[in-house]
N, C-alpha and C positions, 0 to 999 in steps of 0.2 A: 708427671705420669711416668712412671718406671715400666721396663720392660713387661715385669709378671701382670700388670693390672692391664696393660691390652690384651695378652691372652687371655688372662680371667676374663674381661667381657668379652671376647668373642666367642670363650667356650659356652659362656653362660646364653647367648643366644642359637636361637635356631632352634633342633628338634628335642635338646634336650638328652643327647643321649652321651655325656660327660665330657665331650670334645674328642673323642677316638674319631679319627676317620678311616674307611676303610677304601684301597686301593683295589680296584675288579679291573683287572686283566681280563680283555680280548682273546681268546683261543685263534689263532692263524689257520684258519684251515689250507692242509695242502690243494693246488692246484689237481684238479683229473688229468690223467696221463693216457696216454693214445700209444698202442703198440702198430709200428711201422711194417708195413706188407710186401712182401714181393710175391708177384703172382707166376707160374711157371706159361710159357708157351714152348709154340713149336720152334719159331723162329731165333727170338733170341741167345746169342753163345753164352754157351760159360763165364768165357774171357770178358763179355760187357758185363754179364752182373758182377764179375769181380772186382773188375775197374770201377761199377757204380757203388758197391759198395767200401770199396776202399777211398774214393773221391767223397763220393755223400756223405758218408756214415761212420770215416775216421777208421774204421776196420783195421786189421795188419792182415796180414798175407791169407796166414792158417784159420783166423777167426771168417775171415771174407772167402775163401773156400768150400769150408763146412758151414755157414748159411747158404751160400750158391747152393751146394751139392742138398741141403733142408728143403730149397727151392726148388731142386731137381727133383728128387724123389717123392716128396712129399703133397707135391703141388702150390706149396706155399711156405714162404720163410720170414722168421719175423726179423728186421733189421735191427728193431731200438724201438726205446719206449720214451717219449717226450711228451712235452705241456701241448695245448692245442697246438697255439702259433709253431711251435718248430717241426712239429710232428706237416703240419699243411705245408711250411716252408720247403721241405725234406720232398714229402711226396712233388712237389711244384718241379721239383730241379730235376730227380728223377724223372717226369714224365719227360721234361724239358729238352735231359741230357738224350732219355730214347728217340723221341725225335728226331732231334739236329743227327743222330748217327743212324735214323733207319729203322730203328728195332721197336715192334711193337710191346714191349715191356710194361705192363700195369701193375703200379704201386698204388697201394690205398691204406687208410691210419682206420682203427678201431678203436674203442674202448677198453682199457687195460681190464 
């Protein structure tokens, strides 16, 4: 039995539709992404949410200033936008780091 006469019977059985197979591909859907909150108060300085946001949230100087100052004026600043798990992880440390230093600082994750 030679090579071509096993794929002739295997093409020849089954559905009958010449031996073509076709390869369907899964679509990946992307993961929902959570946009990162900082809430303004009375109490908390400048200088923590700019250390939180340079600590938490990788920021540099200028980027972590003008979300503070978004947060100042505005009531509310968005940090970043991540997958659930980091976007929770993020808020956890925040609340974490206000804490342990005093400040009542409220971070909270949305729906992008």
């Amino acid at each position: 039995m030679n090579l071509s006469s096993i794929y002739m019977s295997q093409e020849d059985e089954g559905d009958g539709e010449g031996g073509l197979s076709t390869i369907v591909k899964d679509r990946v859907k992307r993961p929902p992404r959570y946009k990162v909150l900082l809430h303004n108060d009375d109490y908390t300085t400048m200088e923590f949410v700019v250390y939180i946001l340079r600590a938490v949230f990788g920021r540099e100087l200028p980027a972590a200033q003008a979300i503070m100052l978004q947060v100042h004026n505005d009531g509310v600043g968005v940090c970043g936008v991540y997958t659930y798990e980091i976007a929770e992880s993020k808020v956890a440390k925040v609340a974490k780091l206000a804490k342990d230093n005093g400040h009542p600082l409220l971070c909270s994750m949305e729906p992008e």
